[in-house]
PyMOL Python script that loads the backbone (N, CA, C, O; Angstrom):
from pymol import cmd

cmd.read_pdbstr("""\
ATOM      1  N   UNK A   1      -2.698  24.859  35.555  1.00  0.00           N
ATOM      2  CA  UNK A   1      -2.171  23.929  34.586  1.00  0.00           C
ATOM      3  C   UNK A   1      -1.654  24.736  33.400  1.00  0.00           C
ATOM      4  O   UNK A   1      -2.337  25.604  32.858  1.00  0.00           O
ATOM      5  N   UNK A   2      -0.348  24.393  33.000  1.00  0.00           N
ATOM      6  CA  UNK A   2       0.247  25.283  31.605  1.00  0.00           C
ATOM      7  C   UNK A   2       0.553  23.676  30.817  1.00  0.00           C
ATOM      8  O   UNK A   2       1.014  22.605  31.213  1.00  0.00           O
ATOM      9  N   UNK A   3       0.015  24.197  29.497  1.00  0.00           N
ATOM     10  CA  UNK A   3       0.021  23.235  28.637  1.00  0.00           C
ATOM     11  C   UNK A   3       1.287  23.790  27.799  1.00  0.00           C
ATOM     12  O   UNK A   3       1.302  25.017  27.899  1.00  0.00           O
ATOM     13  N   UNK A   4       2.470  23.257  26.921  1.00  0.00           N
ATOM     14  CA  UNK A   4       3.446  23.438  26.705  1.00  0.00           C
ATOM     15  C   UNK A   4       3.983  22.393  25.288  1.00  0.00           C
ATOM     16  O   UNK A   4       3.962  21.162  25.318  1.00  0.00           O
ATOM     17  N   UNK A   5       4.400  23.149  24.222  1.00  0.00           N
ATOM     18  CA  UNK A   5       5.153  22.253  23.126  1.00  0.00           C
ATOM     19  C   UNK A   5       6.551  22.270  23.595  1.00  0.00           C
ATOM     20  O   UNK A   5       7.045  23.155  24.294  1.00  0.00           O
ATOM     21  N   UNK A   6       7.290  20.960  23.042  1.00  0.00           N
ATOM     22  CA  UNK A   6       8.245  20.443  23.541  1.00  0.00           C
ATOM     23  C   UNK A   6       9.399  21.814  23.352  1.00  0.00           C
ATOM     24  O   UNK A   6      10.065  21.694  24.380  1.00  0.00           O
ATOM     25  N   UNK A   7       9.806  22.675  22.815  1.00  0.00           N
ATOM     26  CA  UNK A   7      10.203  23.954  22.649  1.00  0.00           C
ATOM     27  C   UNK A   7      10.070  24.642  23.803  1.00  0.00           C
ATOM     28  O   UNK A   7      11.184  24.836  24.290  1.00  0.00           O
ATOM     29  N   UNK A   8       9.057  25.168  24.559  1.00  0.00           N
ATOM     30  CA  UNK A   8       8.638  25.731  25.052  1.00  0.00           C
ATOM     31  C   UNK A   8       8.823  25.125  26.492  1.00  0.00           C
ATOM     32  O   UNK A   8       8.766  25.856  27.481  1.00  0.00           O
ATOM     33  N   UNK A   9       9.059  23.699  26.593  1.00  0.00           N
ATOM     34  CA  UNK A   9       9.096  22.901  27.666  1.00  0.00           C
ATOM     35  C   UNK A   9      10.491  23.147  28.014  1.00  0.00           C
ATOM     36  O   UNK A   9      10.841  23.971  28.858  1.00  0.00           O
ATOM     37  N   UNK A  10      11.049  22.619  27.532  1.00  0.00           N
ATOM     38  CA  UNK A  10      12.520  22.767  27.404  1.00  0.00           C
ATOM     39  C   UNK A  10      12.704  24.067  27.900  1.00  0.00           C
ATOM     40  O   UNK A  10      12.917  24.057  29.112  1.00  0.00           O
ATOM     41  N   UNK A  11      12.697  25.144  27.408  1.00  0.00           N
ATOM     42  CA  UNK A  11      12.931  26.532  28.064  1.00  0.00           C
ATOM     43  C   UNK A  11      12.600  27.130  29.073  1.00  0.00           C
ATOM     44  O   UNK A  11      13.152  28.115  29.564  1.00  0.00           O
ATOM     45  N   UNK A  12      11.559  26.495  29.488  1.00  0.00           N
ATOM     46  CA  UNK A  12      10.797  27.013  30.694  1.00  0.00           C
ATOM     47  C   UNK A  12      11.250  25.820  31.885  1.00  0.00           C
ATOM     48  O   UNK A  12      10.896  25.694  33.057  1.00  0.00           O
ATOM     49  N   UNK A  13      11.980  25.196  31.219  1.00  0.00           N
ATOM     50  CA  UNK A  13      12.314  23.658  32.114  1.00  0.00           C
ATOM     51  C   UNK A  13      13.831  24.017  32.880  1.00  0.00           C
ATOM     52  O   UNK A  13      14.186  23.744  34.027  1.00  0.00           O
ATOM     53  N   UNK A  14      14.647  24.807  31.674  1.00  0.00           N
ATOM     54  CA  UNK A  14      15.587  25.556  32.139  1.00  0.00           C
ATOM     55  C   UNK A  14      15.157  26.778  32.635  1.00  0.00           C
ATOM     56  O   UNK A  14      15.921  27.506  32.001  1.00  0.00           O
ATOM     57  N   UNK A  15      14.711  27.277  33.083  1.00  0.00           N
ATOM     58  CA  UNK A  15      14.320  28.653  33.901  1.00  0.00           C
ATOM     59  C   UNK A  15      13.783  28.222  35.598  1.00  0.00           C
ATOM     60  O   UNK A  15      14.200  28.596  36.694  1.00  0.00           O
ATOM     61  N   UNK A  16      12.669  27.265  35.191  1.00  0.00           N
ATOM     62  CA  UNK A  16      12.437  26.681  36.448  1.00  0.00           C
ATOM     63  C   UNK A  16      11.504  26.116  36.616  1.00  0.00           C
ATOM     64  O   UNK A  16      10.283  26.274  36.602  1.00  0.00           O
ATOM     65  N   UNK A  17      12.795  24.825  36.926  1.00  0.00           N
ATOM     66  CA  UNK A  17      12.931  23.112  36.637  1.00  0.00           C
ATOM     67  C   UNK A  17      12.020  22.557  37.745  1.00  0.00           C
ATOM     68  O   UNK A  17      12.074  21.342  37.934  1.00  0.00           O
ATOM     69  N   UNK A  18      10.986  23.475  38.686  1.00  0.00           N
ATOM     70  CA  UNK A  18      10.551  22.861  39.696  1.00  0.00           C
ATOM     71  C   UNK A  18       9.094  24.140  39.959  1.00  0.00           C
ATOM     72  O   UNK A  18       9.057  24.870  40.949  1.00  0.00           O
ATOM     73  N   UNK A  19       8.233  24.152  39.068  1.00  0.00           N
ATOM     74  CA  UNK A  19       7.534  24.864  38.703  1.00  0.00           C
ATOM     75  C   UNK A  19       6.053  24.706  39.794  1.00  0.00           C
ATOM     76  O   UNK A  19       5.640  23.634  40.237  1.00  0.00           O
ATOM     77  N   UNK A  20       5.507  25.921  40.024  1.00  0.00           N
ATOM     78  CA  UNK A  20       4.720  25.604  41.220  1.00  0.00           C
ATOM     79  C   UNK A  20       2.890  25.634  40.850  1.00  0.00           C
ATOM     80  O   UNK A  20       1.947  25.808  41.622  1.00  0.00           O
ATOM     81  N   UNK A  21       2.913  25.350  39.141  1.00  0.00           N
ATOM     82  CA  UNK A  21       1.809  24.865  38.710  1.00  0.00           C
ATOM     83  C   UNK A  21       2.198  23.255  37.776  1.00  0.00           C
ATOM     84  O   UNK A  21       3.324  22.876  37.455  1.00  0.00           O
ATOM     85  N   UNK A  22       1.071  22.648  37.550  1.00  0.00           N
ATOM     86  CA  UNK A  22       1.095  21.729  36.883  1.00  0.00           C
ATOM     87  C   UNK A  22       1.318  21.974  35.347  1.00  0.00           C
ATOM     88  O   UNK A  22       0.658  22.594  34.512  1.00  0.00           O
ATOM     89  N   UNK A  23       2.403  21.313  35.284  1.00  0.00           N
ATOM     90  CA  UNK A  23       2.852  21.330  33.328  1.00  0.00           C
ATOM     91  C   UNK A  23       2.857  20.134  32.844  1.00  0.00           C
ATOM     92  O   UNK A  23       3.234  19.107  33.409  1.00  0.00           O
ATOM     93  N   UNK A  24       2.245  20.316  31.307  1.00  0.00           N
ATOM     94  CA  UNK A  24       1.777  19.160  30.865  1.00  0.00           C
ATOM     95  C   UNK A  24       2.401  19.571  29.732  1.00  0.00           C
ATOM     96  O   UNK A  24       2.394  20.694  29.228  1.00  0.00           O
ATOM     97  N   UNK A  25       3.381  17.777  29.075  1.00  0.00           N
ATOM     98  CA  UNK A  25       3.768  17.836  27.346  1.00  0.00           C
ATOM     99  C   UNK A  25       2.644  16.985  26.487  1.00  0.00           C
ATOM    100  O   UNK A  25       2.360  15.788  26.497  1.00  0.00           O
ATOM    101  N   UNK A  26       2.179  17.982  25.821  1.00  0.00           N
ATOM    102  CA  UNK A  26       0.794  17.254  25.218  1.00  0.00           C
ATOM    103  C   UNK A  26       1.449  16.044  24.115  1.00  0.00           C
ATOM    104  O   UNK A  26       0.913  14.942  23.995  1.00  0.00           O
ATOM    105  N   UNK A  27       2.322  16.332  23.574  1.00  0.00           N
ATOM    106  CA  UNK A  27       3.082  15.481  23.192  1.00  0.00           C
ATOM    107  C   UNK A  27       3.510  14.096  23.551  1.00  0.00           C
ATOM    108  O   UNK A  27       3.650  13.204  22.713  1.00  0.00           O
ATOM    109  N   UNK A  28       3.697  13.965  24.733  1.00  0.00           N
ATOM    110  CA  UNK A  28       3.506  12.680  25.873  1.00  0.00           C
ATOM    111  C   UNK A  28       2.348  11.985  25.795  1.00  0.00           C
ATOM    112  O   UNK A  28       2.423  10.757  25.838  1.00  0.00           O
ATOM    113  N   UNK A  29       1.393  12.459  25.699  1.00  0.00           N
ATOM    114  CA  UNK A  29       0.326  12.208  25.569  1.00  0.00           C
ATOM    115  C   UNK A  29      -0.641  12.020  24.710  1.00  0.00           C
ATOM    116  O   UNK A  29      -1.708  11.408  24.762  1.00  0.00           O
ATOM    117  N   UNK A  30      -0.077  12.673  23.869  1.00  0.00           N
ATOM    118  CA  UNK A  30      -0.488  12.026  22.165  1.00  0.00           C
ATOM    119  C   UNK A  30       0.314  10.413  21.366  1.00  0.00           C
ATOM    120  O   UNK A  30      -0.142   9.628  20.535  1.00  0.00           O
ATOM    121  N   UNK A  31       1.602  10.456  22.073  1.00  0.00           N
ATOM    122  CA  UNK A  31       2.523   9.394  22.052  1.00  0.00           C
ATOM    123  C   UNK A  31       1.714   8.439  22.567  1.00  0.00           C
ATOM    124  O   UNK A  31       1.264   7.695  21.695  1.00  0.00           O
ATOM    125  N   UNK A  32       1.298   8.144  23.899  1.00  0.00           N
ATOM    126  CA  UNK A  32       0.770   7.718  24.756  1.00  0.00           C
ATOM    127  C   UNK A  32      -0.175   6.461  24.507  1.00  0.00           C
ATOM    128  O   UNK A  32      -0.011   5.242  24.557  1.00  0.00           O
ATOM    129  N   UNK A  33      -1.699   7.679  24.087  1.00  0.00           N
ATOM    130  CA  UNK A  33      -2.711   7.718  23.788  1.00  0.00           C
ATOM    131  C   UNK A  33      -2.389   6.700  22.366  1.00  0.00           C
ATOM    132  O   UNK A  33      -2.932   5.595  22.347  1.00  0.00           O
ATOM    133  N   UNK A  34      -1.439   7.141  21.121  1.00  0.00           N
ATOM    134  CA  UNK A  34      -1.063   6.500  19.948  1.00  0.00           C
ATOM    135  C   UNK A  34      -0.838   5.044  20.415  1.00  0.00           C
ATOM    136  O   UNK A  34      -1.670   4.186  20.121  1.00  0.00           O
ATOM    137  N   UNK A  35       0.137   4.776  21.052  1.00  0.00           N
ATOM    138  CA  UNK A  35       0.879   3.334  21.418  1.00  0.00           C
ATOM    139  C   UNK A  35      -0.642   2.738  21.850  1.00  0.00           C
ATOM    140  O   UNK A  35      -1.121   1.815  21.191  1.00  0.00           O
ATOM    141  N   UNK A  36      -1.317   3.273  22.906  1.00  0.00           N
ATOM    142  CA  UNK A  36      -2.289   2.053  23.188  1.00  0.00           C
ATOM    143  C   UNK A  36      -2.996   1.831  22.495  1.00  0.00           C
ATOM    144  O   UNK A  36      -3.490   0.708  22.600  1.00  0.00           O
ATOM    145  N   UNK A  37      -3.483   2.705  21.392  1.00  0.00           N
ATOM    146  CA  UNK A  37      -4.234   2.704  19.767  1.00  0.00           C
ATOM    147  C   UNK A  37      -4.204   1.260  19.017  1.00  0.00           C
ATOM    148  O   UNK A  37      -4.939   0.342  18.653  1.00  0.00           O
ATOM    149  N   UNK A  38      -2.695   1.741  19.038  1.00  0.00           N
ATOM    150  CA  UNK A  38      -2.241   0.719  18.028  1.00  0.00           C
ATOM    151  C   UNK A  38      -2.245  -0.464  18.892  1.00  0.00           C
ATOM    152  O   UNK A  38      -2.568  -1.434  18.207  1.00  0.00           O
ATOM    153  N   UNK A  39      -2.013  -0.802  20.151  1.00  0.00           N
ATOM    154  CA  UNK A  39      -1.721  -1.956  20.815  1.00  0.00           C
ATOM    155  C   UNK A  39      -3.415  -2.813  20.833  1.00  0.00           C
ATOM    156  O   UNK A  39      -3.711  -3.991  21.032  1.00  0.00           O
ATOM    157  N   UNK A  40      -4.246  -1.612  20.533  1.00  0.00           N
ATOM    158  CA  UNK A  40      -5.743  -2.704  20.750  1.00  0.00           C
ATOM    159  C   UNK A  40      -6.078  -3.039  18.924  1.00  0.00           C
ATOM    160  O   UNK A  40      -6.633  -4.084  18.582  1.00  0.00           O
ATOM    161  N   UNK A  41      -5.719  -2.174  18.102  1.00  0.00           N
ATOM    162  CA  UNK A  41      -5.984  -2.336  16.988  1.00  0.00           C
ATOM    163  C   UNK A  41      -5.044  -3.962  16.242  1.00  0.00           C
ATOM    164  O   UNK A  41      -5.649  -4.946  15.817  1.00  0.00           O
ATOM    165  N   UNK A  42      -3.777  -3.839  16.268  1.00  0.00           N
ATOM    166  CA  UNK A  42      -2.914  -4.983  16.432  1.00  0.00           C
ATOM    167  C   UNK A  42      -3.800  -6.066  17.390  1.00  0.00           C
ATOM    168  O   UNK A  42      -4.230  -7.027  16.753  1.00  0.00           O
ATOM    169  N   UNK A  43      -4.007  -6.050  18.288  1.00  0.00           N
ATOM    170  CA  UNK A  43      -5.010  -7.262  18.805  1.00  0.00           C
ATOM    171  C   UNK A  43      -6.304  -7.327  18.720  1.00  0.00           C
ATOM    172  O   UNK A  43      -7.061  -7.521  19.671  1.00  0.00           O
ATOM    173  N   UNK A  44      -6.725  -7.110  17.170  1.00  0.00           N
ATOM    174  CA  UNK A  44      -7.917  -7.028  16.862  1.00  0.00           C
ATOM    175  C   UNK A  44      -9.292  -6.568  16.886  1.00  0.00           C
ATOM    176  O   UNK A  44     -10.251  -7.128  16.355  1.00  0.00           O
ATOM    177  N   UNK A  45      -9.294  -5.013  17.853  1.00  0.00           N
ATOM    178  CA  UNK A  45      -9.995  -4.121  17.977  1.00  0.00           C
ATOM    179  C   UNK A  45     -10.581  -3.439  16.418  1.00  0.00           C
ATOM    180  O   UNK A  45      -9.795  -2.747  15.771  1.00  0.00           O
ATOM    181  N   UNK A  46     -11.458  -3.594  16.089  1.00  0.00           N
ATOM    182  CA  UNK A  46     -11.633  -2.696  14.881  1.00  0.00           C
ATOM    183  C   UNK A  46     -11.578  -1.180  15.164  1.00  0.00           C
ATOM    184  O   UNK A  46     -12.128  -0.503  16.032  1.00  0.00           O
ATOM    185  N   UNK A  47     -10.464  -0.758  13.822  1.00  0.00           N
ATOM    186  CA  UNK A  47      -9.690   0.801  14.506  1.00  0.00           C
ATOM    187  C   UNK A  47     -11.027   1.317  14.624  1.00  0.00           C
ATOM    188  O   UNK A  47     -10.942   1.049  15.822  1.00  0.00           O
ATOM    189  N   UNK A  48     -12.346   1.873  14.502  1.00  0.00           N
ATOM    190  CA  UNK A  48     -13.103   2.794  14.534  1.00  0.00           C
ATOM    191  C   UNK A  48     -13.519   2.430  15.689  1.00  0.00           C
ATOM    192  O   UNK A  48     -13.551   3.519  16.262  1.00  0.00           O
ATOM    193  N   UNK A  49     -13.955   1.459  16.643  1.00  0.00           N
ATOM    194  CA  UNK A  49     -14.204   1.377  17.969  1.00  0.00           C
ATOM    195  C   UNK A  49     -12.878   1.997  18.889  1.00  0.00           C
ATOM    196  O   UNK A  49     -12.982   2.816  19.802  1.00  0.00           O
ATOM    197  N   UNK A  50     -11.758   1.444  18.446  1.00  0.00           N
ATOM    198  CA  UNK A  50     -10.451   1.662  18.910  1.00  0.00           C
ATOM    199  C   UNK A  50     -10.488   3.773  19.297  1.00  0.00           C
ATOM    200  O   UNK A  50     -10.023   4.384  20.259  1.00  0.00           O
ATOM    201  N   UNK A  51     -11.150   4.226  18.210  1.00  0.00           N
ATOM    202  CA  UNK A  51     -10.593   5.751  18.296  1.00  0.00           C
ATOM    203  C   UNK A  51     -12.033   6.504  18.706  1.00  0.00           C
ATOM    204  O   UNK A  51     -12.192   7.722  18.789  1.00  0.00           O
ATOM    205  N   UNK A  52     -12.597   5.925  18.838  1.00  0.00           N
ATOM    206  CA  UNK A  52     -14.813   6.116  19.236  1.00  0.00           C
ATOM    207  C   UNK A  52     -14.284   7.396  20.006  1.00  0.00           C
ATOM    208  O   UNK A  52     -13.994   8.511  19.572  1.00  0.00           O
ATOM    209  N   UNK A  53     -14.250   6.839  21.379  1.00  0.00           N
ATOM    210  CA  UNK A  53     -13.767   8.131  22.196  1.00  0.00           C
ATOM    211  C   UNK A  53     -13.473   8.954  22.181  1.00  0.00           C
ATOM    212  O   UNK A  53     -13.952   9.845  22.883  1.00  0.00           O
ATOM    213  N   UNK A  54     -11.996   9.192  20.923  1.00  0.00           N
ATOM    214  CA  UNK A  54     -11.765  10.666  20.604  1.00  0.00           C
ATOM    215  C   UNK A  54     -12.447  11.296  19.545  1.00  0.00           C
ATOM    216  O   UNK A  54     -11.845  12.187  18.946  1.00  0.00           O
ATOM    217  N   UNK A  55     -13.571  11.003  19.210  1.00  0.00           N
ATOM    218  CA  UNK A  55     -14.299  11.319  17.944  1.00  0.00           C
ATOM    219  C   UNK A  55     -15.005  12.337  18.545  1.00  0.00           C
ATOM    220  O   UNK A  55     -15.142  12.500  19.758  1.00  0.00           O
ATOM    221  N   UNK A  56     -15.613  13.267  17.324  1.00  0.00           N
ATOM    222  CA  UNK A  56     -16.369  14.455  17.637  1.00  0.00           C
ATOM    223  C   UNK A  56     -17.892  13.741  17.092  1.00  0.00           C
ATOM    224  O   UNK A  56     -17.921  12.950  16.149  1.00  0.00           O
ATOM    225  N   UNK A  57     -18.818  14.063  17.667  1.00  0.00           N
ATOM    226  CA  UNK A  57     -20.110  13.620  17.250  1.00  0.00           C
ATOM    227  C   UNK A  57     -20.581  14.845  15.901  1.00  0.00           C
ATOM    228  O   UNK A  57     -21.662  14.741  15.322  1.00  0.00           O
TER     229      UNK A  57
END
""", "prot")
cmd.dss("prot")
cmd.show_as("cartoon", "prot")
cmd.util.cbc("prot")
cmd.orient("prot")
């Protein structure tokens, strides 16, 4: 697995576009992760249950 900023994606995307490990845009996934945030908080999730999960103890 190569983890990759959108910079870095892009360049290595042009070099080669069909890569024979798994690449991940953490970026995608912070997007992601955000939208469904907000989609439970907007329907009345209180945000601190909403983000529990990604919390550090």
């Amino acid at each position: 697995m190569v983890l990759l900023g959108c910079t870095e994606l892009f360049l290595a995307n042009k070099k080669a576009p069909d890569p024979d490990v798994a690449v991940i845009d953490p970026q995608s996934i912070i997007a992601d992760v955000s939208t469904e945030l907000e989609e439970k908080i907007r329907n009345g999730m209180d945000p601190k249950e909403a983000v529990k999960k990604y919390m550090y103890d």
